[in-house]
N, CA, C and O atoms as CSV, one atom per row, in Angstrom:
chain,resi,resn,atom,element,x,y,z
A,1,UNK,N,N,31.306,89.340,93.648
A,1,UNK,CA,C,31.316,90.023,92.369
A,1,UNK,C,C,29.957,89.870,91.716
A,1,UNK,O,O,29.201,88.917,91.910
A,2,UNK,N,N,29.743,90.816,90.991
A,2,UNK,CA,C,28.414,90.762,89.873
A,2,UNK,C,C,28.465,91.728,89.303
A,2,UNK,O,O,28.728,92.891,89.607
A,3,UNK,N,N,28.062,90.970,87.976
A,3,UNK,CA,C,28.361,92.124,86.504
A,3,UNK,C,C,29.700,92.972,86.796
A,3,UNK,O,O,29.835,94.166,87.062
A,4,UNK,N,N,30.772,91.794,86.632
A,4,UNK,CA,C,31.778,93.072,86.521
A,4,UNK,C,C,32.005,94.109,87.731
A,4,UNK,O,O,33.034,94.786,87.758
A,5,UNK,N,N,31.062,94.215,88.692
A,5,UNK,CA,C,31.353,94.572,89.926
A,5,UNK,C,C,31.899,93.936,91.114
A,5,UNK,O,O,31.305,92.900,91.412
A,6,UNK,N,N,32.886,94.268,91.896
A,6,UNK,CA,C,33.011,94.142,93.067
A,6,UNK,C,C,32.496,94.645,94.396
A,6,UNK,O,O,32.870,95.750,94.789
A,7,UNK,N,N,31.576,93.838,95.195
A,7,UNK,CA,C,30.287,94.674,96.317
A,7,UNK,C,C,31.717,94.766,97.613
A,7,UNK,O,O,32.595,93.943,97.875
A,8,UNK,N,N,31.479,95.882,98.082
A,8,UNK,CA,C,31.967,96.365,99.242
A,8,UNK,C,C,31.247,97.268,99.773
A,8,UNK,O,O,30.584,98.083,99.131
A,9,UNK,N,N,31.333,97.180,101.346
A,9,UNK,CA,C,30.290,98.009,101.841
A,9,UNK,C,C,31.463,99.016,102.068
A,9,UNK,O,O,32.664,98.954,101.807
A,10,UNK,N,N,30.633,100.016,102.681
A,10,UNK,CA,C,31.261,101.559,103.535
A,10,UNK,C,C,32.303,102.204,102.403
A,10,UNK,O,O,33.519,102.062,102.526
A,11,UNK,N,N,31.791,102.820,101.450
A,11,UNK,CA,C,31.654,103.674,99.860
A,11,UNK,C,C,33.696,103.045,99.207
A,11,UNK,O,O,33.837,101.964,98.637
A,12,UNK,N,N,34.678,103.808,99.432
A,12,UNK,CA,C,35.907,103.274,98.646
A,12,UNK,C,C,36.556,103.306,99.726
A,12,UNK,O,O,36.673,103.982,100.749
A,13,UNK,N,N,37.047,102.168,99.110
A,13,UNK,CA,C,38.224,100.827,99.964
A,13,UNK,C,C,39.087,100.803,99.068
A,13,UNK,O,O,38.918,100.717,97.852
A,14,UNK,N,N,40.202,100.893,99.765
A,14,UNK,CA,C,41.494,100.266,99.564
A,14,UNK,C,C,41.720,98.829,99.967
A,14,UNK,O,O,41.671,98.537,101.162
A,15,UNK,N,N,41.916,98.094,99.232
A,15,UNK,CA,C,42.058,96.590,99.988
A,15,UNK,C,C,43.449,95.720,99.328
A,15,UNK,O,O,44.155,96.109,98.397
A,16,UNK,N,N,43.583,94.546,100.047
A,16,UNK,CA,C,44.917,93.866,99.292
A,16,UNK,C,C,44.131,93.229,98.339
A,16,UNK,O,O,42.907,93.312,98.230
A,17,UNK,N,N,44.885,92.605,97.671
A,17,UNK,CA,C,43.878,91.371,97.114
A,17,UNK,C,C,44.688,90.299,96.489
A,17,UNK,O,O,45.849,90.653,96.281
A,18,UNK,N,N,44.466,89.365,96.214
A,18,UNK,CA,C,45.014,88.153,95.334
A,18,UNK,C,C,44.120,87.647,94.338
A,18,UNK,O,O,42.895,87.763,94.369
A,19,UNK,N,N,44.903,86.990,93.314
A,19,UNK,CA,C,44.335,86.320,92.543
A,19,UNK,C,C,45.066,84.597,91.952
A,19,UNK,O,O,45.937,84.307,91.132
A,20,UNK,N,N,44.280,83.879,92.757
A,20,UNK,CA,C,45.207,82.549,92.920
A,20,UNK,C,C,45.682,81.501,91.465
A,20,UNK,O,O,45.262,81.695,90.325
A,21,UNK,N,N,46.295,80.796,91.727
A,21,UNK,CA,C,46.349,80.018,90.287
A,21,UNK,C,C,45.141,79.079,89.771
A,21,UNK,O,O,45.316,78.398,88.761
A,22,UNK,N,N,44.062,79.049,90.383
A,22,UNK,CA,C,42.891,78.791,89.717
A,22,UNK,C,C,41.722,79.994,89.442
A,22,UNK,O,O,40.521,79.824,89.236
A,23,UNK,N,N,42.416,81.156,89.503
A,23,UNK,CA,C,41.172,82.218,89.095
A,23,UNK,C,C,40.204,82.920,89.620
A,23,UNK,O,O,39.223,83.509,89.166
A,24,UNK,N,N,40.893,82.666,91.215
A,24,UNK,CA,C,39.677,83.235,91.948
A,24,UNK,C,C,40.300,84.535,93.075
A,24,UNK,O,O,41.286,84.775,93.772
A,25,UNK,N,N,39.526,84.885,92.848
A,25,UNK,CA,C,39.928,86.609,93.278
A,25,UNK,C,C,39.596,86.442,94.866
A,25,UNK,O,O,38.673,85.742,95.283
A,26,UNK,N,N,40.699,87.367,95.886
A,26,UNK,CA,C,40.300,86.986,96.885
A,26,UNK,C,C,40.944,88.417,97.643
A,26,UNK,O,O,42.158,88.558,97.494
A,27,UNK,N,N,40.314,89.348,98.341
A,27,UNK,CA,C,40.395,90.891,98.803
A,27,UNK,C,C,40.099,90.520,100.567
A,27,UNK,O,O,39.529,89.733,101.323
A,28,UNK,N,N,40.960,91.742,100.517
A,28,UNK,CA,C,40.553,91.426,102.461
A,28,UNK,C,C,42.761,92.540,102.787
A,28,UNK,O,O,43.498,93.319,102.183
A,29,UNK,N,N,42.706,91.624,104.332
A,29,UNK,CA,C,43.949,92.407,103.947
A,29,UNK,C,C,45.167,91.209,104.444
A,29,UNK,O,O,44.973,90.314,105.266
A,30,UNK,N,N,46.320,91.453,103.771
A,30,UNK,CA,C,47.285,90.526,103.936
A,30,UNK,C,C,47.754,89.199,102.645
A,30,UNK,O,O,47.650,87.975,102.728
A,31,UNK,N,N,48.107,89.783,101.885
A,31,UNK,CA,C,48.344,89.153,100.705
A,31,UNK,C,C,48.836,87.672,101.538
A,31,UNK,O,O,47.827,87.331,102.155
A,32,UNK,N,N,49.863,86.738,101.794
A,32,UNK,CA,C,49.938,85.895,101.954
A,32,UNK,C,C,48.797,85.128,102.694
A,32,UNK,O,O,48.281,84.137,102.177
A,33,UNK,N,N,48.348,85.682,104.116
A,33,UNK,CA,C,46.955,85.577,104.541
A,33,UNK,C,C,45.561,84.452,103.264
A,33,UNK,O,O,45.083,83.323,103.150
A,34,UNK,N,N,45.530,85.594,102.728
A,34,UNK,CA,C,44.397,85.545,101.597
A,34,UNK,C,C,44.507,84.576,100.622
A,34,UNK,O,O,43.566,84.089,99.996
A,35,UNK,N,N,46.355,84.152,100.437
A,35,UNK,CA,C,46.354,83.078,99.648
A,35,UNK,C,C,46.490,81.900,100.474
A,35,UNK,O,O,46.464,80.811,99.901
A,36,UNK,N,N,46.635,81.944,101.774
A,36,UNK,CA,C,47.261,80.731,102.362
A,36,UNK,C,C,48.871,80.437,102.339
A,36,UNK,O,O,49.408,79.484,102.906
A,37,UNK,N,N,49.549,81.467,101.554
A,37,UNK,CA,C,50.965,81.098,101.497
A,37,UNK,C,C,51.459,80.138,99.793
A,37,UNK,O,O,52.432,79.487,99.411
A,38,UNK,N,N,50.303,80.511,99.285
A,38,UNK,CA,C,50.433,79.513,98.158
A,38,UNK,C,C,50.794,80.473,96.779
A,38,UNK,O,O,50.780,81.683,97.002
A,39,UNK,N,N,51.072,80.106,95.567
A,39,UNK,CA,C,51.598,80.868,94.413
A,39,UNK,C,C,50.437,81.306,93.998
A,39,UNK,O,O,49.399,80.660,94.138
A,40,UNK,N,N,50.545,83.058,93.157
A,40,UNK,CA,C,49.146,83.380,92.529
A,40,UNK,C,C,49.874,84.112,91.045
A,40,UNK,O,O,50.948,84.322,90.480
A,41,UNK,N,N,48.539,84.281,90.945
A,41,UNK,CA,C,49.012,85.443,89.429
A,41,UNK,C,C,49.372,86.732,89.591
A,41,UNK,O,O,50.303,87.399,89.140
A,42,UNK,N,N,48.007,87.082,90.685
A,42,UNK,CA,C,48.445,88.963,91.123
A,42,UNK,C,C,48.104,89.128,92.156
A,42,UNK,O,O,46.925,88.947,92.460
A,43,UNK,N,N,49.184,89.597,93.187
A,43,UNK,CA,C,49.137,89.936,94.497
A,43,UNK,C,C,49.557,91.612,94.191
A,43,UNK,O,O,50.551,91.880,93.516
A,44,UNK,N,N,48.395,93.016,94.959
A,44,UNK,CA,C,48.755,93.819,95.466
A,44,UNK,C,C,47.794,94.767,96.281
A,44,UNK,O,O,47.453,94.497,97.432
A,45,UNK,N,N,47.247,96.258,95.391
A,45,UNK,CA,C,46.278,96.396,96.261
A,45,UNK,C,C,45.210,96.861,95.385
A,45,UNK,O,O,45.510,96.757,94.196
A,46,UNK,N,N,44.327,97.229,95.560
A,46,UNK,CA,C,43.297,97.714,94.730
A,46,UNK,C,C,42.002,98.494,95.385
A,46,UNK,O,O,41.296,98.177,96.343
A,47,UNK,N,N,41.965,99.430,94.666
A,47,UNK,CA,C,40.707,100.810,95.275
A,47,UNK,C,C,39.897,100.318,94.040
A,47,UNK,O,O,40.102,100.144,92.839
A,48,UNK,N,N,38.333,100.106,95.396
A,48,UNK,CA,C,37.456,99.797,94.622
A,48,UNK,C,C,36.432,101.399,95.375
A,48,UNK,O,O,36.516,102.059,96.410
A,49,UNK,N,N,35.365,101.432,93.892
A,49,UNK,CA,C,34.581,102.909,94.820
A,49,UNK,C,C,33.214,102.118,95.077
A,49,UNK,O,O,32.909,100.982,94.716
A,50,UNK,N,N,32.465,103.081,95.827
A,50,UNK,CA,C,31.181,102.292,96.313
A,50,UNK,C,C,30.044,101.495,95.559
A,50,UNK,O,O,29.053,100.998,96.096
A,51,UNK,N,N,30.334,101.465,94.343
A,51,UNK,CA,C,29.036,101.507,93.164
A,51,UNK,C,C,30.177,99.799,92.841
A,51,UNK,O,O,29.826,99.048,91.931
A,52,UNK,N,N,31.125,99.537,93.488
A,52,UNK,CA,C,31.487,98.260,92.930
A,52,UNK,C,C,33.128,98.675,91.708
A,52,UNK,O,O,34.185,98.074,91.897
A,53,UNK,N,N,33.006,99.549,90.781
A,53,UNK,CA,C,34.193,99.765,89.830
A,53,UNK,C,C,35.818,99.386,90.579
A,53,UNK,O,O,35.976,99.571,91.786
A,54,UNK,N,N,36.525,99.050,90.030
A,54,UNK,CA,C,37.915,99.208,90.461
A,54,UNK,C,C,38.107,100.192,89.792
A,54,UNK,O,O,37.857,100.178,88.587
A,55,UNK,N,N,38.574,101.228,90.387
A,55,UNK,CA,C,39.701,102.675,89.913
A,55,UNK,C,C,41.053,102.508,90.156
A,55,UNK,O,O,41.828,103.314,89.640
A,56,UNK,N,N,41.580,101.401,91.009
A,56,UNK,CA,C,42.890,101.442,90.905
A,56,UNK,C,C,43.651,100.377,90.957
A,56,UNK,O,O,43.093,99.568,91.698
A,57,UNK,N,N,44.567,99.988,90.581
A,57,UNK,CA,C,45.420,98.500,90.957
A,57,UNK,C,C,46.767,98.551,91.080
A,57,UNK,O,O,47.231,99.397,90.315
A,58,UNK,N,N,47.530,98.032,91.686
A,58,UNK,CA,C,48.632,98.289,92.152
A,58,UNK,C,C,49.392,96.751,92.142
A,58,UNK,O,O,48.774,95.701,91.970
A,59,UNK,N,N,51.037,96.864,92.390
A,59,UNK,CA,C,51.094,95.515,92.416
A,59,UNK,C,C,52.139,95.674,93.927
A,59,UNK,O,O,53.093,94.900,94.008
A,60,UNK,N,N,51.973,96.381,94.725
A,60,UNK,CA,C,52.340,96.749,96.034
A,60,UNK,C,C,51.845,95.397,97.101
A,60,UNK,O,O,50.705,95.204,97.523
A,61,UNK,N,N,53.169,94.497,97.392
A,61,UNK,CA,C,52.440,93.400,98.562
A,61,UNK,C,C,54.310,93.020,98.711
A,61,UNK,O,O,55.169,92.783,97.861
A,62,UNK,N,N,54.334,93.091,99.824
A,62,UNK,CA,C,55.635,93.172,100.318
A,62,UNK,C,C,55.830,91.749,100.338
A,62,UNK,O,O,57.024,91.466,100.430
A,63,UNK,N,N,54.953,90.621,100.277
A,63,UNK,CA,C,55.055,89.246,100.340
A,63,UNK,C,C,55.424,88.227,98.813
A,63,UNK,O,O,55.966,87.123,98.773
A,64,UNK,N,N,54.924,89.039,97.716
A,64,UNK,CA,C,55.106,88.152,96.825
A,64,UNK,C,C,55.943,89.543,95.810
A,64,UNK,O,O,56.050,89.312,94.605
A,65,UNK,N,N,56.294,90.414,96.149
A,65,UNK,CA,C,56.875,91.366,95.311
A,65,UNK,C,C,57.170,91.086,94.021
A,65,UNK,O,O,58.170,90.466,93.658
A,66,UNK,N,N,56.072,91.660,93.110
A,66,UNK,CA,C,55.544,91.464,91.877
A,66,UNK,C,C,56.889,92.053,91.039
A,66,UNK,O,O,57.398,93.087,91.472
A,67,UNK,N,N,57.296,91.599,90.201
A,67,UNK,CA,C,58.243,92.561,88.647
A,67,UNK,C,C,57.186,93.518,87.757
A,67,UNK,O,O,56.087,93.028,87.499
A,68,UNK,N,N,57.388,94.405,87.447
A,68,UNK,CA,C,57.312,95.321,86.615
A,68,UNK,C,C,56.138,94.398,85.324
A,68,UNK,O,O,54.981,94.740,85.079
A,69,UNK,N,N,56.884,93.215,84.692
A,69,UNK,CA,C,56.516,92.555,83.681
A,69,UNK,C,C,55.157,91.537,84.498
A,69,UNK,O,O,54.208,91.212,83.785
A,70,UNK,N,N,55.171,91.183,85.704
A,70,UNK,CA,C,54.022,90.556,86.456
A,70,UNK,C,C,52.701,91.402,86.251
A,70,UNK,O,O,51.652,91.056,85.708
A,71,UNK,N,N,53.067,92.685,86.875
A,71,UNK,CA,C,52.378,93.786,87.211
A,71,UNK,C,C,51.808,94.210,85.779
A,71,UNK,O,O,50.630,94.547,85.906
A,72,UNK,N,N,52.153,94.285,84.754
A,72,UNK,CA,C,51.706,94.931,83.890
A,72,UNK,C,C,50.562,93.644,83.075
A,72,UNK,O,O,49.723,93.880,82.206
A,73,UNK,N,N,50.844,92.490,83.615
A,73,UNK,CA,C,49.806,91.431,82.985
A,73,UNK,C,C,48.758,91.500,83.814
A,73,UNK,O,O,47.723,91.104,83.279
A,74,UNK,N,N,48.616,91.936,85.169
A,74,UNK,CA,C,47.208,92.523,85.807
A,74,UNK,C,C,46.167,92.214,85.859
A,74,UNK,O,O,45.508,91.356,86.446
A,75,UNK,N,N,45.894,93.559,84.676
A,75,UNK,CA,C,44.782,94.001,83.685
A,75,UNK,C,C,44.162,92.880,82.838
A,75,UNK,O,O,42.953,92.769,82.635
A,76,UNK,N,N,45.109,92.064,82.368
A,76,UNK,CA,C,44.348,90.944,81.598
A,76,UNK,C,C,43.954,89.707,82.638
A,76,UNK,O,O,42.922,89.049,82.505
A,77,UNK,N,N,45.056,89.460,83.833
A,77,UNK,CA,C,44.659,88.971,84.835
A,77,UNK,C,C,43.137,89.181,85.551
A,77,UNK,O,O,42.491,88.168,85.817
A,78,UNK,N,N,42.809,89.968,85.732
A,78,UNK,CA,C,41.612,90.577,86.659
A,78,UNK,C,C,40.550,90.744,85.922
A,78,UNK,O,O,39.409,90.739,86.384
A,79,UNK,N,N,40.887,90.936,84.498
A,79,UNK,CA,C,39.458,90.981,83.254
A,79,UNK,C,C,39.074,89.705,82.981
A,79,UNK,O,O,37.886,89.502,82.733
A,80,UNK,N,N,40.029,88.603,82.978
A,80,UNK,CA,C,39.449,87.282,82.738
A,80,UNK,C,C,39.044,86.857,83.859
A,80,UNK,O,O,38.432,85.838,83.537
A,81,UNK,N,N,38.961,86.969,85.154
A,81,UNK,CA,C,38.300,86.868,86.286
A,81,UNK,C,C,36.710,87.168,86.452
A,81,UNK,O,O,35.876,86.591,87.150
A,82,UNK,N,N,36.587,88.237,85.598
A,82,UNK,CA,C,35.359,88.887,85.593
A,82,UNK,C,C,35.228,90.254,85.866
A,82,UNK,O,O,34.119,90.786,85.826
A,83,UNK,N,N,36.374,90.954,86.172
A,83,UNK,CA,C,36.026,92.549,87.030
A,83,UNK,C,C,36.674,93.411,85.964
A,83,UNK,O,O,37.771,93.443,85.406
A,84,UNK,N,N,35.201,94.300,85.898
A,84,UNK,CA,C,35.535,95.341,84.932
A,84,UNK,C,C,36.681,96.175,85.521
A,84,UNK,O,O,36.667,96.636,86.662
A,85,UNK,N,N,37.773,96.338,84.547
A,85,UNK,CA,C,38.522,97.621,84.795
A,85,UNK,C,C,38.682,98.231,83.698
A,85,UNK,O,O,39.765,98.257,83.113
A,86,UNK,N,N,37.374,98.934,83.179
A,86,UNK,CA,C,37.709,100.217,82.075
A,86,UNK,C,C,37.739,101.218,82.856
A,86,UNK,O,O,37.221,101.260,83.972
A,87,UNK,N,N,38.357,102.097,82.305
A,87,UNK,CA,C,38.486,103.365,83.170
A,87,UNK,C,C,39.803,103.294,84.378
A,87,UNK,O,O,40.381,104.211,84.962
A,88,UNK,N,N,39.942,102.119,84.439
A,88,UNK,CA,C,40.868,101.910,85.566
A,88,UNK,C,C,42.079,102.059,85.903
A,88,UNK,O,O,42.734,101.183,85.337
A,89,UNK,N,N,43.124,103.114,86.920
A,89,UNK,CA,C,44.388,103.176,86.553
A,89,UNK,C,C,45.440,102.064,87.390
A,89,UNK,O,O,44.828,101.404,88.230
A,90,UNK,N,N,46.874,101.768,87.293
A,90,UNK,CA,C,47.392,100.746,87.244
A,90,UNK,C,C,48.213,102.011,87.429
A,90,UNK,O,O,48.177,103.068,86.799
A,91,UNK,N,N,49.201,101.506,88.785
A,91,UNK,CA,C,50.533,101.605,89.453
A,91,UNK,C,C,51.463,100.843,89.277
A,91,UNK,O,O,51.396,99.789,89.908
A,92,UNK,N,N,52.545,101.035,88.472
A,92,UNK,CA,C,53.790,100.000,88.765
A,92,UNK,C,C,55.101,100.687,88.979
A,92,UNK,O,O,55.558,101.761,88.587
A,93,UNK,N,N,55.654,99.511,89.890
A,93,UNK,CA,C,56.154,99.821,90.517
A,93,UNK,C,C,58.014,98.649,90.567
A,93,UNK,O,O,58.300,97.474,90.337
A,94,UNK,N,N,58.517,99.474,90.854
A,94,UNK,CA,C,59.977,98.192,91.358
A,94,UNK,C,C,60.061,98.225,92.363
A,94,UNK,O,O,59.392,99.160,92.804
A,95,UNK,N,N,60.758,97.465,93.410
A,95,UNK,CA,C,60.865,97.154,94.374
A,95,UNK,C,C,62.108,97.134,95.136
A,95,UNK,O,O,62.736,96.352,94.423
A,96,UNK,N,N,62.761,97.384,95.906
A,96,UNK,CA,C,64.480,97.208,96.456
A,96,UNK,C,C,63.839,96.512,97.922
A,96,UNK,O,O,62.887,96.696,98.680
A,97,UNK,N,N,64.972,95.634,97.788
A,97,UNK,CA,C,64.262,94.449,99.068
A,97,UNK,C,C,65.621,94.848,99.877
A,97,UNK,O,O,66.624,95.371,99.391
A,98,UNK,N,N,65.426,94.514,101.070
A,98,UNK,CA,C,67.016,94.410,102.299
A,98,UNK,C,C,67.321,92.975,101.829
A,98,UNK,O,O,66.479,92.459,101.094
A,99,UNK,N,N,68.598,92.147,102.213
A,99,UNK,CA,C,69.075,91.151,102.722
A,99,UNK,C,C,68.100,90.177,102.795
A,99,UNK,O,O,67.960,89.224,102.029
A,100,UNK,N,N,67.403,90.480,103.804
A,100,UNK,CA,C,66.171,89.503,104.692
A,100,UNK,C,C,64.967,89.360,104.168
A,100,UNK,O,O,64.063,88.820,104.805
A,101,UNK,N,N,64.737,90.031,102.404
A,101,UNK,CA,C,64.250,90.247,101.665
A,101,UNK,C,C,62.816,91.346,102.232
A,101,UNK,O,O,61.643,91.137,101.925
A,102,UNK,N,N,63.148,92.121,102.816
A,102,UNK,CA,C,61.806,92.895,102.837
A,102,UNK,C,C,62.038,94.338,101.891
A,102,UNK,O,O,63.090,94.931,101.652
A,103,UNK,N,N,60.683,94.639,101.472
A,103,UNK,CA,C,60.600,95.593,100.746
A,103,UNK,C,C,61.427,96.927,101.553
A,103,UNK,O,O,61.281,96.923,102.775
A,104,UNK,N,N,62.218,97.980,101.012
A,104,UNK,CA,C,62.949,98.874,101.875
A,104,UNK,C,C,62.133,100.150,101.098
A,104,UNK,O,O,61.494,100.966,101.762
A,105,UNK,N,N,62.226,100.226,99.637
A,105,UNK,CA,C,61.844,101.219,98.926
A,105,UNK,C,C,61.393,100.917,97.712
A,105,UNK,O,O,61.868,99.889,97.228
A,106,UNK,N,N,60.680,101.456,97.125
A,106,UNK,CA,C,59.706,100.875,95.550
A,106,UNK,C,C,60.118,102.259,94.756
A,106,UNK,O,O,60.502,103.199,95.452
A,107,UNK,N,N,60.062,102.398,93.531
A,107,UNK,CA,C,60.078,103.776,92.711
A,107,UNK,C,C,58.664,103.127,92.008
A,107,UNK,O,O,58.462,101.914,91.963
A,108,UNK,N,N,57.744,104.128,91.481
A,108,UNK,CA,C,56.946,103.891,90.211
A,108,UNK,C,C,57.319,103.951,88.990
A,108,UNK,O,O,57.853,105.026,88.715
A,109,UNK,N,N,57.245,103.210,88.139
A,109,UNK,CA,C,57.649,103.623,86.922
A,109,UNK,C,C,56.556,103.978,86.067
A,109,UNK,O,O,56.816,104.909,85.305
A,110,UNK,N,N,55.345,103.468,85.978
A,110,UNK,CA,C,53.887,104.218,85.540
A,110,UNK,C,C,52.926,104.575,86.587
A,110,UNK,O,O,53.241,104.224,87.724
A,111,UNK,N,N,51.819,105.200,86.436
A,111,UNK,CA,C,51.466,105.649,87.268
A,111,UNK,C,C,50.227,106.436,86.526
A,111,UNK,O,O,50.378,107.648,86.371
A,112,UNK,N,N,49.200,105.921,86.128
A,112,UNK,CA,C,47.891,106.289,84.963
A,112,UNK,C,C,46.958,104.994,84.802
A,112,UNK,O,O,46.803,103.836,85.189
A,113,UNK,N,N,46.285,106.298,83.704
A,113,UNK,CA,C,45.385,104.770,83.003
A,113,UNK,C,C,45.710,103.531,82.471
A,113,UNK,O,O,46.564,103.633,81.591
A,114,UNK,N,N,45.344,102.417,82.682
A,114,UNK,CA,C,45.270,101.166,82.188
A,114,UNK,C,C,45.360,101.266,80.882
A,114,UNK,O,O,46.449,100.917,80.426
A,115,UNK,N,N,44.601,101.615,80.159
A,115,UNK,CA,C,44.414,102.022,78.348
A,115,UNK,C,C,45.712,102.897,77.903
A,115,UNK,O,O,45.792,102.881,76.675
A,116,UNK,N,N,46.495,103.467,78.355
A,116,UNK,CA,C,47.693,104.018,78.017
A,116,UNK,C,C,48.977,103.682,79.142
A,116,UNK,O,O,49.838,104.546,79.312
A,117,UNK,N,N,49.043,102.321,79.922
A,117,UNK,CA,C,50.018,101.962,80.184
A,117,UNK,C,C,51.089,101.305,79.248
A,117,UNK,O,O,50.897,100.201,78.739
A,118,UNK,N,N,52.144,101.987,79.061
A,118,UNK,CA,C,53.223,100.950,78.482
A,118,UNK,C,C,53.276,99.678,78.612
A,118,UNK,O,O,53.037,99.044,79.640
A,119,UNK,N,N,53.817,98.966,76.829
A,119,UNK,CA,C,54.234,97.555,76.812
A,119,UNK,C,C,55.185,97.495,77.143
A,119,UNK,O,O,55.747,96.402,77.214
């Protein structure tokens, strides 16, 4: 990261990412992977474009399947980290798990800008 940017090469990526219980942001792919299996604040995915901005965040990770109310703390999650997300839109989502708890089907319930997501 710098200034609020995230560097990735080869222009916009989609990537997973985490953000652990000490604050440190960690992208690549495989949410449990990335944390080690350990508890975080925000596990999902996030489109970053080539210049570094996040344009998108999501709380999509079939491993720590975020609530609605997780997902929507994010934004304040990922700004106190350091990464600008003005401009940035935010996916949320619910989740329906099987039995064996895997994700089967998600609905969105927002689906926009960050600055006009519902409390």
């Amino acid at each position: 990261m710098e200034n609020g940017k995230i560097k990735i090469d080869n222009g916009i990526q989609e990537v997973d990412f985490v953000v652990d219980k000490e604050g440190n942001l960690y992208i690549g792919r495989g949410h449990s992977y990335l944390a080690n299996g350990n508890e975080v604040q925000a596990a999902g995915m996030m489109k970053v474009n080539s210049k570094g901005y996040v344009r998108c965040i999501s709380g999509e990770s079939g491993h720590y399947q975020p609530t609605v109310a997780q997902i929507k703390n994010y934004p304040q999650v990922i700004e106190n980290i350091g990464v600008n997300t003005d401009g940035s839109w935010i996916r949320i989502s619910e989740f329906e798990t099987s039995m064996s708890n895997y994700v089967i089907d998600s609905h969105v319930v927002y689906n926009g800008p960050i600055k006009y997501m519902p409390q």
